[in-house]
C-alpha positions as CSV (number, residue, x, y, z in Angstrom):
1,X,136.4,-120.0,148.2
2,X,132.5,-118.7,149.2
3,X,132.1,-115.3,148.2
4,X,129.2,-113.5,149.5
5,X,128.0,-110.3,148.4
6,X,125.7,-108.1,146.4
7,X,124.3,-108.2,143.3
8,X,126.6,-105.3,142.1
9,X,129.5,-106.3,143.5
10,X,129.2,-110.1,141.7
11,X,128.0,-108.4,138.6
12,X,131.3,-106.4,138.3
13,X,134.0,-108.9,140.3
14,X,132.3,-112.8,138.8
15,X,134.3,-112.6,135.6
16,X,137.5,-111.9,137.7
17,X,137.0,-114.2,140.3
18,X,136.0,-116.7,137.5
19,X,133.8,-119.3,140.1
20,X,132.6,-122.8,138.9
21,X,129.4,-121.6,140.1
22,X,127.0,-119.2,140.7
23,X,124.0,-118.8,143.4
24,X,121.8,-116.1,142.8
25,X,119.0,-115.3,145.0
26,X,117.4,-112.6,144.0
27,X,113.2,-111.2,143.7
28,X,111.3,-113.5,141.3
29,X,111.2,-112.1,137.4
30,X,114.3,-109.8,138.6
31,X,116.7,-109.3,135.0
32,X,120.1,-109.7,136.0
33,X,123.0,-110.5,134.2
34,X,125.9,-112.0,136.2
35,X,128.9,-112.1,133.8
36,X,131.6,-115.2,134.6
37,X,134.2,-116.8,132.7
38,X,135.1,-120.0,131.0
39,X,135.6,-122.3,134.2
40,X,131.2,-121.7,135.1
41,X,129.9,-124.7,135.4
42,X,126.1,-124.1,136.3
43,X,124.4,-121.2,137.7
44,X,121.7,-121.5,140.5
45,X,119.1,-118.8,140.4
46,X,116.7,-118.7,143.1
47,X,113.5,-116.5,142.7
48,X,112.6,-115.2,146.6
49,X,112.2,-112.2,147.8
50,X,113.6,-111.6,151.3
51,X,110.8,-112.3,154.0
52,X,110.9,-114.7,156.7
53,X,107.4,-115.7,156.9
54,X,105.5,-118.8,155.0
55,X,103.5,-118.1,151.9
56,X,100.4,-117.8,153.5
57,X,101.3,-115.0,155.6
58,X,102.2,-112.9,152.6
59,X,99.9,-111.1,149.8
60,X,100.3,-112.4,146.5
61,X,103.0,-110.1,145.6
62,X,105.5,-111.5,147.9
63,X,107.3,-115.0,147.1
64,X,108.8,-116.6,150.3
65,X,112.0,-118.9,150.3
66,X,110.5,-122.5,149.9
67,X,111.2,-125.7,150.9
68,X,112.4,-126.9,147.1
69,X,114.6,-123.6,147.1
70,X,116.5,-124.6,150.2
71,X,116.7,-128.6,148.9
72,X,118.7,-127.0,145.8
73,X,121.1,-125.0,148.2
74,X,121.1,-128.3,150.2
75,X,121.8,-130.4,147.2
76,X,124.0,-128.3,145.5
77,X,126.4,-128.3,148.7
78,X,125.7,-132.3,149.2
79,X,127.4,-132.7,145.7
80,X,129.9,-129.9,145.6
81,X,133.4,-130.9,144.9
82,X,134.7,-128.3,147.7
83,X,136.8,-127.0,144.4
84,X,137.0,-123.6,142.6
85,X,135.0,-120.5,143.9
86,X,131.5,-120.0,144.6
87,X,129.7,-116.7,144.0
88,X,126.5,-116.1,146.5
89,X,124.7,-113.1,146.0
90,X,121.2,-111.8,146.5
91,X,120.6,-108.0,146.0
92,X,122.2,-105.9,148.9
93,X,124.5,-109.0,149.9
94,X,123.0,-108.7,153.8
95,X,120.4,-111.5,154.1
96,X,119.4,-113.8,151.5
97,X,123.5,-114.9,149.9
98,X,124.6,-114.7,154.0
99,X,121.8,-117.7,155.1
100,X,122.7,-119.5,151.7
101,X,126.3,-119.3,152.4
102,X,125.6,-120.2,156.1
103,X,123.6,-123.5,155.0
104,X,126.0,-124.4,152.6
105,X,128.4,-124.7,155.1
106,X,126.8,-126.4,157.6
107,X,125.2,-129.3,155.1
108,X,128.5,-131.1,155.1
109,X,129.8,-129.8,158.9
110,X,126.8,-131.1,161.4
111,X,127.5,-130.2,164.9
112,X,129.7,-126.9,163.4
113,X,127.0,-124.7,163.3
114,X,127.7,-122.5,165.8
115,X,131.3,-122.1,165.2
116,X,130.3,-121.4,161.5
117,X,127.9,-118.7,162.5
118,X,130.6,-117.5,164.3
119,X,133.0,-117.0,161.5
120,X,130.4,-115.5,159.3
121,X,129.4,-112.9,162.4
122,X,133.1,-112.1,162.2
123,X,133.8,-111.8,158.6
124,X,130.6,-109.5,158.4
125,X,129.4,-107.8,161.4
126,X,126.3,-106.5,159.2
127,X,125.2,-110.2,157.6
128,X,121.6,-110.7,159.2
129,X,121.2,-114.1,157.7
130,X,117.2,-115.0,156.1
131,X,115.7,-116.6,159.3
132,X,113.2,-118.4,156.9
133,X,116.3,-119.8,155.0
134,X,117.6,-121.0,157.7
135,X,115.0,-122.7,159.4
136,X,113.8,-124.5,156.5
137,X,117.6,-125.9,156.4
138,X,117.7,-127.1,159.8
139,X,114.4,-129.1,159.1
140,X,115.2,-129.9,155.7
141,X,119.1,-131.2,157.3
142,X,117.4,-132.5,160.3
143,X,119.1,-130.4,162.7
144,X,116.9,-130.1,165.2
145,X,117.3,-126.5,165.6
146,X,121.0,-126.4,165.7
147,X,121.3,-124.4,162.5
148,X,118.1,-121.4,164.2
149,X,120.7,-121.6,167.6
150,X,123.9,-121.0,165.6
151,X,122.0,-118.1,164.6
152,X,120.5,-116.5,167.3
153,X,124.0,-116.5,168.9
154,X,125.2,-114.5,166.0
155,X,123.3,-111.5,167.6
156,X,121.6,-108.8,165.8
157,X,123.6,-107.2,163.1
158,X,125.4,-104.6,163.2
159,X,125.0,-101.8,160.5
160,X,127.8,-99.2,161.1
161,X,129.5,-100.1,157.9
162,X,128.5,-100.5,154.8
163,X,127.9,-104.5,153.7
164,X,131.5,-105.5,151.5
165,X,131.7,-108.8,149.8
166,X,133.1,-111.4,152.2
167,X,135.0,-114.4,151.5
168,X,134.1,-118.1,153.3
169,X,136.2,-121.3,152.9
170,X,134.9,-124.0,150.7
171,X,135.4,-126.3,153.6
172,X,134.8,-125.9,157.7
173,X,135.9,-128.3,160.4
174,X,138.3,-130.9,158.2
């Protein structure tokens, strides 16, 4: 299974969920410790802070998701054996780890998108995916803006309740 949350959450649940691997997006030089068990197999860090504009929109003490950040998501889910758990997490579990979970899904379900969004709008009613992450995804994928469609139709978030970890299946459509 995905799970999606925050930082704290993964920090105190990774070593009982025991995941084959790891995605951390968190702010660049952040020191974090996300403690997992014997069946880890590699863990991705990704140093972004959560903005959805390009570099040069930003001062110099911003980092933007990048292109080669969004290839790793991309690649990682490309080769992913669809086994074990995955744990996604960025710090408040609300933007950066929903839009990774969201473009790991749709990598290996084109023409899903929408029905993924969907599920993830439904299993967290407060996820307001990275727009930046998900735009570079649907260029990166070549999805012609399916993957920015999927999630404008999600709607804006709602933030009533507090974000929980959610939990996403490792496959969608099959």
């Amino acid at each position: 299974m995905i799970w999606v949350g925050s930082y704290w959450w993964a920090r105190e649940a990774a070593a009982d969920l025991d995941p084959r691997y790891v995605i951390s997006c968190m702010d660049p030089g952040a020191n974090y410790q996300i403690p997992a068990g014997p069946k880890l197999i590699r863990h991705i860090r990704l140093g972004m802070h959560d903005v959805v504009m390009d570099q040069h929109g930003l001062s110099d003490a911003y980092t933007a998701p990048s292109p080669e950040q969004i290839s790793k998501i991309i690649e990682f889910a490309e080769s992913w054996d669809r086994r074990g758990n995955i744990v996604v997490h960025c710090t408040a579990g609300v933007s950066r780890s929903t839009a990774t979970a969201l473009v790991i899904l749709a990598t290996t379900a084109p023409g899903l998108e929408i029905l993924i969004a969907r599920l993830l709008r439904e299993r967290a009613s407060w996820a307001s995916p990275n727009q930046r992450i998900v735009g570079l995804a649907d260029q990166l994928l070549g999805r012609r803006g399916a993957l920015v469609r999927a999630l404008s139709t999600m709607g804006p978030a709602e933030m009533r309740s507090a974000p929980s970890p959610i939990m996403l299946p490792n496959e969608f459509g099959f």
